[in-house]
N, C-alpha and C positions, 0 to 999 in steps of 0.2 A: 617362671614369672615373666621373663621375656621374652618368652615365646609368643604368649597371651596379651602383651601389652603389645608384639608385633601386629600380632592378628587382629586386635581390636583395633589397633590404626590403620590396620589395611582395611577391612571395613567400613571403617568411618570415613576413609578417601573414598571408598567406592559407593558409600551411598550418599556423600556428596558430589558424585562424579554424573549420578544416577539422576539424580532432584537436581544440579547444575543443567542434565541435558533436555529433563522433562520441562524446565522451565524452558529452557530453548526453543524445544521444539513449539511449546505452543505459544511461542513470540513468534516464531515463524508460520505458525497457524494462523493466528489471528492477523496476520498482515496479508497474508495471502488474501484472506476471505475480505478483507478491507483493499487491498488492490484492485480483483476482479468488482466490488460494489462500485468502486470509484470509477475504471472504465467503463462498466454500465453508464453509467452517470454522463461520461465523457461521448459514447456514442451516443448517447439521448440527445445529447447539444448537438451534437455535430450532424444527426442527421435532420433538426429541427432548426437550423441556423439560417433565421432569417430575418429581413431588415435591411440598414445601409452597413456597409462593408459585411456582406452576412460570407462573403467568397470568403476574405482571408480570417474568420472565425471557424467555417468549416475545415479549409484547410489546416489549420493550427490545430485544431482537433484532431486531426487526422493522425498527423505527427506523433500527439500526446498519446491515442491509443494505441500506436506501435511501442512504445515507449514502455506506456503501460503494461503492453504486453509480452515485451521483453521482463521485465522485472517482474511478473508473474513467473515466468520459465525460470529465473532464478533463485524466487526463492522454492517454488513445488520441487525443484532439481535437489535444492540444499534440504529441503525435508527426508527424500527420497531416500539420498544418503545417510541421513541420519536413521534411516527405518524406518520410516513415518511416511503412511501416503498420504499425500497431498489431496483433502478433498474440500471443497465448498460446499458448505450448507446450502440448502433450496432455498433460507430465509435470507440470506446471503446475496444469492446470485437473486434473488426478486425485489433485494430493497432499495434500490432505488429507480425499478421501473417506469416507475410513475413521477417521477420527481420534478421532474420540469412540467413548470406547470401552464396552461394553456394561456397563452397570453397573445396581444392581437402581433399582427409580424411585424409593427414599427418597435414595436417592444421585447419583444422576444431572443433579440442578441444580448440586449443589455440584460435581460433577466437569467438566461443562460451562462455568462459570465460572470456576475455575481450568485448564481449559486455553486459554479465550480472554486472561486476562490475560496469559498464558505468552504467547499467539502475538502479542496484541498489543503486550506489552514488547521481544519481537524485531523486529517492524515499526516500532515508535519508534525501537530504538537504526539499525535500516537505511537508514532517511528521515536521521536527526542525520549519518549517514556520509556517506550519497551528497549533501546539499544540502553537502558541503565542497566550492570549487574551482568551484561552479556559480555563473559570470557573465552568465549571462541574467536579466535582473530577474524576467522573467514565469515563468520557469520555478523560480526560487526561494521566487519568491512561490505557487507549486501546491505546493511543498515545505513550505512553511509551512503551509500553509489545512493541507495535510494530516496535519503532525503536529499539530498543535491538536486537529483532529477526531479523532487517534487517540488524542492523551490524556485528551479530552473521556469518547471513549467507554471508556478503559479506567478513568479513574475513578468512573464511572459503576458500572462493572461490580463494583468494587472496593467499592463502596457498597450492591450488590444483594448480593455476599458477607455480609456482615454480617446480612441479614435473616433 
């Protein structure tokens, strides 16, 4: 009987050890895929920035997509390791192509700006959701680094509004 009651607990660790990682990994899926859209996004403005101060808008963006694209290499790196390759959907990497929307060039800073705080306020509240329930140290800690740098940058952004 002790044997069996071993065995049954050792099983029931491992297939909550199993559905603990499969949930991980696809929090780390799905930000991946929300990371790269959001860059999209960020190069859109950035290379569409125009207007008064349209210079240090583009520059700013500039920054954000290094940024961005650091924390992409983090988290595809943290999948990898887990066995899971890191891919992006086509629907993914095309959804926010179009996003910024054509507007005349006295306008189009300010409409730039308020749609990245828009996108980046949904990215915040998505990272506060998925880091619930995640007990890998390391992996909550790329959840952090990364909402930090998203509130970094959207306060930022929120501070080039004003100019």
């Amino acid at each position: 009987m002790k044997r069996f009651t071993f065995l049954f607990v050792f099983m029931m660790a491992w297939v909550l050890e199993v559905n603990g990682q499969a949930a991980t990994t696809a929090k780390l899926q799905e930000t991946l895929e929300d990371l790269v859209s959001l860059d999209r996004l960020v190069r859109q403005v950035h290379w569409n920035a125009r207007g008064t101060a349209a210079y240090s808008l583009h520059e700013l963006t500039g920054e954000f997509h290094a940024d961005l694209d650091s924390q992409q290499d983090i988290f595809a790196e943290q999948l990898s390791i887990l066995g899971v390759d890191p891919v992006v959907s086509f629907e993914k990497l095309t959804q926010n192509v179009h996003a910024v929307p054509n507007a005349n060039q006295k306008h189009m800073r300010k409409v730039g700006i308020d749609l990245l705080i828009k996108h980046y306020q949904q990215m915040i509240n998505q990272v506060k959701e998925r880091m619930k329930g995640i007990d890998d140290l390391v992996v909550e800690d790329h959840f952090i680094g990364l909402r930090a740098m998203l509130e970094l940058q959207q306060w930022k952004l929120k501070l080039e509004q004003e100019i």
